[in-house]
C-alpha positions in Angstrom: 0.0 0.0 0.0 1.4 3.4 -0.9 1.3 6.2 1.6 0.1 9.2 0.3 2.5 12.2 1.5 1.5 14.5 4.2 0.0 18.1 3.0 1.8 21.0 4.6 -1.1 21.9 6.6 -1.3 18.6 8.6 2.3 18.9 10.0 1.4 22.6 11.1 -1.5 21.4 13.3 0.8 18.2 14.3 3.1 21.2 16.3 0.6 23.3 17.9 -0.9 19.9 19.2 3.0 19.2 20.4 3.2 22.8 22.0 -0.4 22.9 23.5 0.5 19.5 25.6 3.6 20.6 26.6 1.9 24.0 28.1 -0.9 21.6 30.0 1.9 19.6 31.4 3.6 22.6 33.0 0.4 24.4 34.3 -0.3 20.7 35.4 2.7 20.8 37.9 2.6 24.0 38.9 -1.2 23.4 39.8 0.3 20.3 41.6 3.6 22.0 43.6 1.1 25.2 45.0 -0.8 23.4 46.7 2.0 21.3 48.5 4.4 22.3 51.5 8.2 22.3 51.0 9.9 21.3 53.9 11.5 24.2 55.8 15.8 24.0 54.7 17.6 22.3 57.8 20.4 24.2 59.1 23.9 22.3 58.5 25.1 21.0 61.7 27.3 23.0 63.3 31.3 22.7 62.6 33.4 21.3 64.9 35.8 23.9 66.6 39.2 23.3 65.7 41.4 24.3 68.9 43.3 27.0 68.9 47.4 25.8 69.0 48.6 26.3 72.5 50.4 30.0 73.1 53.9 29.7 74.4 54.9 32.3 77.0 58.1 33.1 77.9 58.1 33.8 81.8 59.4 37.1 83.0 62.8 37.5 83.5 62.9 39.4 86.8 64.9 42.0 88.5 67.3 39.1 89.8 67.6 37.2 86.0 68.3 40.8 84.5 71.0 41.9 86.7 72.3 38.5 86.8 72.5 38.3 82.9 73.9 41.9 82.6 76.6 41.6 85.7 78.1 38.4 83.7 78.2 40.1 80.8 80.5 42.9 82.8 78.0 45.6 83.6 79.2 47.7 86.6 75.8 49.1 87.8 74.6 45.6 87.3 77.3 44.2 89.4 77.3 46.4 92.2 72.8 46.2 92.3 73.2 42.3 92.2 75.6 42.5 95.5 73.1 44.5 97.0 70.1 41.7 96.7 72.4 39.4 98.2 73.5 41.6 100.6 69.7 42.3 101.8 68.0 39.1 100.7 66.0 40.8 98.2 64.6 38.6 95.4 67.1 36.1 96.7 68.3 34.5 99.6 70.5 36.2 101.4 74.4 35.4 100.8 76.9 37.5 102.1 79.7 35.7 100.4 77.9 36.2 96.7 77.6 40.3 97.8 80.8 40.4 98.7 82.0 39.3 95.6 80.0 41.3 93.2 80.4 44.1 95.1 84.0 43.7 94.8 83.8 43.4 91.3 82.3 46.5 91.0 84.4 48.3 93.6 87.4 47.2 91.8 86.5 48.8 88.5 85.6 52.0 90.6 82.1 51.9 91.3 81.6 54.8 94.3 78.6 53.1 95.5 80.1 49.7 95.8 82.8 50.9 97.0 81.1 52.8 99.8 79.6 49.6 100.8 82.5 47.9 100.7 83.9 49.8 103.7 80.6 49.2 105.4 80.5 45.4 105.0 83.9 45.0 106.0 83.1 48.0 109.2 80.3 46.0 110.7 81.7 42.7 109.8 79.2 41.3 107.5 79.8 38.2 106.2 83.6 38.9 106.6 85.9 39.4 109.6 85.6 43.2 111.1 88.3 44.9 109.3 88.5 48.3 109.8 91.7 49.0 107.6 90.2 47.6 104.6 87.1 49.5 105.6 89.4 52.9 104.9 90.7 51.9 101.9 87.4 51.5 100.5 85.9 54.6 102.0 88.7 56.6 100.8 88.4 54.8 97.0 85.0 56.5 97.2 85.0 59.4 99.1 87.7 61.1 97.2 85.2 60.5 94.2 82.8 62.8 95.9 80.9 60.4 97.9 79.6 62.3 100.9 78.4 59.0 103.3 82.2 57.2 102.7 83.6 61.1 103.4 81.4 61.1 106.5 82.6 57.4 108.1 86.2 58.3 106.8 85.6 61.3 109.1 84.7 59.1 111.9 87.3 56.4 111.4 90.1 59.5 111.8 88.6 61.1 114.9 88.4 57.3 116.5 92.0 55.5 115.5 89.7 52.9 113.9 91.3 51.5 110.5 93.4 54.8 110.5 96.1 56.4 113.0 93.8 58.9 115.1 93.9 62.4 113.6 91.8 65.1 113.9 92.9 67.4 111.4 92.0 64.3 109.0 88.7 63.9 110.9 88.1 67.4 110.1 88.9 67.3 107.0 86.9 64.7 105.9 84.1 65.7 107.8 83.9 69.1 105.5 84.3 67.5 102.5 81.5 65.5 103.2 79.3 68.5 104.8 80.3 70.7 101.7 78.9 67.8 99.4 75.6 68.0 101.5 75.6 65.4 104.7 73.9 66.4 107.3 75.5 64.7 109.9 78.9 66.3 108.8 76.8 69.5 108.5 76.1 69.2 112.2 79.2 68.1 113.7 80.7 71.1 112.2 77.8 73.3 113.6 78.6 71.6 116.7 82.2 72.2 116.7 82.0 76.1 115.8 79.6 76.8 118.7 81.8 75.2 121.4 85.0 76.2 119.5 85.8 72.4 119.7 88.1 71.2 116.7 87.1 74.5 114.9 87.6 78.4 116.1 84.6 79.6 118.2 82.1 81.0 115.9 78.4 81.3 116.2 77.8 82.6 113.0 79.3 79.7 112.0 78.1 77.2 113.5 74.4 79.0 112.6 74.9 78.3 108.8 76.1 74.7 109.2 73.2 74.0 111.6 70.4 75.3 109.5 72.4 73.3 106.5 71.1 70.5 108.2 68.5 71.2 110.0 66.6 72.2 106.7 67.2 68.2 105.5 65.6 67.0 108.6 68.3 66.6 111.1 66.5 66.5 114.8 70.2 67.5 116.8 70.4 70.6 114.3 66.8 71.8 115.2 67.3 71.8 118.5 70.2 73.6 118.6 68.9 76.2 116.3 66.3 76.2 118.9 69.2 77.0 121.6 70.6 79.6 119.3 67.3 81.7 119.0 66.2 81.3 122.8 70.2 82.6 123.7 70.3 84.7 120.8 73.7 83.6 120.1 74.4 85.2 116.3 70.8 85.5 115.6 67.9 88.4 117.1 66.9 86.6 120.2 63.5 85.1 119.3 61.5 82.6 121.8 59.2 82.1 119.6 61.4 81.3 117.1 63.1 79.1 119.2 59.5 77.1 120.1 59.7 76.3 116.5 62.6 75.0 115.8 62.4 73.0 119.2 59.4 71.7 117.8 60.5 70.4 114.7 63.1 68.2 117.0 60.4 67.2 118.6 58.6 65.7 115.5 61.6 64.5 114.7 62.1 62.0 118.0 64.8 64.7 119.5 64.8 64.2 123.3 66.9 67.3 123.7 64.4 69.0 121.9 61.4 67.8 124.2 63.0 68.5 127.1 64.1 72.0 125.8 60.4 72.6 124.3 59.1 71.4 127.7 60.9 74.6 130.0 59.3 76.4 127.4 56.0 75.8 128.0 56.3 75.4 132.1 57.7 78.6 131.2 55.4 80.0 129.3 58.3 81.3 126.8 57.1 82.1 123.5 54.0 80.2 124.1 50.9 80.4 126.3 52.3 78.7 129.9 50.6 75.2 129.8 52.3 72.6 132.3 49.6 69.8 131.8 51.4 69.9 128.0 54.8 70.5 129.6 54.9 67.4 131.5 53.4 65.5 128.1 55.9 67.0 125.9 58.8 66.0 129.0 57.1 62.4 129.8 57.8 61.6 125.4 61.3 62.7 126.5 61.9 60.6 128.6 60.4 57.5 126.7 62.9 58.3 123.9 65.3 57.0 126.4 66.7 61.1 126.8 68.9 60.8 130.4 68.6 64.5 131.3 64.7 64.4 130.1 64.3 61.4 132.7 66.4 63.4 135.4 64.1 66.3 134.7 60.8 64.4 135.3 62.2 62.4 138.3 62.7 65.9 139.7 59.6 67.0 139.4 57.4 63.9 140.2 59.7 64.2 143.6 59.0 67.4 144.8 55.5 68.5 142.8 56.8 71.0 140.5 54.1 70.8 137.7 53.5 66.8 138.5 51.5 65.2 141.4 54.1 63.9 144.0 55.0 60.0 143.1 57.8 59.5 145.1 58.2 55.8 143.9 57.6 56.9 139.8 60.5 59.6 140.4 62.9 56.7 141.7 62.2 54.8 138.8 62.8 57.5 136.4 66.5 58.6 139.0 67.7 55.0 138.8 66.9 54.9 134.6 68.5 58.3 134.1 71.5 57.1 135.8 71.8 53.8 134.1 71.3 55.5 130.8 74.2 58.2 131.6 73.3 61.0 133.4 76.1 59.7 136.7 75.1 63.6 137.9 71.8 62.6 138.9 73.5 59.7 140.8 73.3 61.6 144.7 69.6 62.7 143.9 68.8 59.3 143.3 70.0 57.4 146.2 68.8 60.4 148.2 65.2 59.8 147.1 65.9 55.6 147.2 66.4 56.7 150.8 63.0 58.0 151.6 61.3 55.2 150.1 60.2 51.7 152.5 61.9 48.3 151.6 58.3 47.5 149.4 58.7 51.0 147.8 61.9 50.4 146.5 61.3 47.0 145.1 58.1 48.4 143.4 60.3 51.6 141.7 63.0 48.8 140.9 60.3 46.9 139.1 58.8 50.0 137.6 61.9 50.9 136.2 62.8 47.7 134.6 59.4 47.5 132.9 59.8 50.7 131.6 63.1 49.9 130.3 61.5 47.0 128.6 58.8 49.7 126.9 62.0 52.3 125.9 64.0 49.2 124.0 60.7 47.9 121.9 59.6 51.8 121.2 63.3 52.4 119.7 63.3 49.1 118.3 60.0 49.8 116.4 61.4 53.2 115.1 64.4 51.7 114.1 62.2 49.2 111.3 60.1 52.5 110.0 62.1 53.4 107.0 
């Protein structure tokens, strides 16, 4: 059988058939996926954290590592601060022998400081026999590089034979180059000297500038005796007032000189408004700074009621403490007043005076720790 061809008009209908399906299939799924509820997306699990590499620290080196590391290497500052901490036992043990050595390291290569400490250590006998010759050397290794402490115990080593043949010219000398360059202790010593004409000529203007030298930097000794100067007016306009303040300042200053100087003052009434209930005070603090003439002064009083109540048995305990701590002139007024007293008396002033012994050592020994 023969097939007959195909008219053109056929195939045309034959592809809008093909098209119109393929439209009714798509509207069919869409129709289908509206009405139908996609699942909501599920969040990907979450990663794993992938720990973080260890961080490597390097500990700190410390004051002791650093000035160990740099004295090695040959630094002199180094050397002579790393004696030191062994010296004190700071941030190490203390070793006296280790000190030595690096101090001498130091010292040798001309370190003032180390050299000044030197002398010290070797004065005082730390860690090493007490030699006071090798002391000297030191102190005069730094002194005569301007060191005004090593000028100061090279002062004291001369006017004491210790170390040194005994020489007070040297004494002297050292002790102004060391008050030129600013001690105050030097600075008083020569104030000292110039008022008594001891050592030095007589000279109160002298002794006036070194005392105010040092009394300016805090020295207790020099404030009282500028205190002396003004109530005397010895080279200066007599001033009590003046000298109240000064003695004052010794007083803040632990001076027992200067409490029982400010203490006539006010039983006085000398530059201030006469108050003995404060006079006793300021004479009583005195005395508990261990001042011999201070505890004379209030024995006295408490004896016979001059601006104290009468305590016969407190005024024996304060005689037989002003005697034992120096002050031999008191000695007669002491046994005098022992002599008044019944045998239980005397052991309760012996007793008294023992425990305030006791008190005076731990108050000094506190004062001594405040730095």
């Amino acid at each position: 059988m023969t097939t007959s061809p195909r008219s053109p008009s056929s195939s045309l209908w034959d592809i809008v058939g093909y098209v119109a399906l393929v439209l009714i299939a798509v509207v069919a799924g869409f129709l289908y996926f509206e009405g139908t509820t996609l699942p909501e997306p599920v969040a990907p699990p979450p990663a794993t954290p992938v720990p973080a590499a260890p961080r490597v620290t390097t500990p700190s080196e410390g004051l002791f590592g650093r000035l160990s590391r740099q004295a090695r290497a040959g630094d002199v500052v180094s050397q002579r601060q790393l004696g030191q901490l062994y010296l004190s036992g700071m941030e190490v043990r203390e070793d006296k022998a280790e000190a030595l050595k690096w101090l001498r390291m130091a010292g040798d290569k001309g370190d003032i400081l180390a050299a000044r400490l030197l002398g010290s250590v070797y004065a005082a006998g730390r860690g090493v026999p007490v030699n006071h010759s090798e002391a000297v050397s030191w102190w005069k290794l730094a002194a005569n590089k301007g060191d005004d402490q090593a000028a100061y115990s090279l002062a004291l080593a001369y006017l004491n034979g210790k170390g040194v043949a005994e020489s007070q010219a040297e004494g002297v000398r050292y002790c102004r180059m060391a008050a030129e360059r600013g001690d105050p202790r030097a600075q008083s010593f020569l104030g000292y000297w110039s008022y008594h004409g001891t050592l030095l000529p007589e000279s109160h203007q002298e002794a006036y500038a070194w005392f105010r030298k040092s009394a300016v930097q805090g020295s207790a000794w020099s404030q009282n005796w500028l205190g002396v100067m003004y109530r005397e007016g010895h080279s200066v306009s007599q001033s009590d007032s003046e000298a109240v303040r000064w003695f004052q300042f010794a007083v803040n200053h632990a001076s027992g000189e200067g409490c029982l100087n400010l203490s006539q003052m006010y039983f006085k009434g000398r530059g201030v408004t006469k108050d003995e209930s404060k006079a006793l005070a300021i004479l009583q603090k005195g005395a508990m700074l261990g001042h011999s003439l201070s505890q004379t002064e209030l024995a006295r009083r408490l004896a016979v009621g001059d601006g104290a109540p009468v305590d016969p048995v407190e005024a024996c305990a304060w005689y037989d403490l002003s005697v034992r701590g120096g002050d031999t002139d008191a000695k007669p007024a002491r046994d005098a007043a022992f002599r008044t007293l019944s045998a239980a008396q005397v052991s309760s002033a012996r007793a008294r005076a023992s425990s305030l012994s006791a008190q005076i050592e731990t108050e000094k020994a506190e004062r001594r720790r405040v730095p």
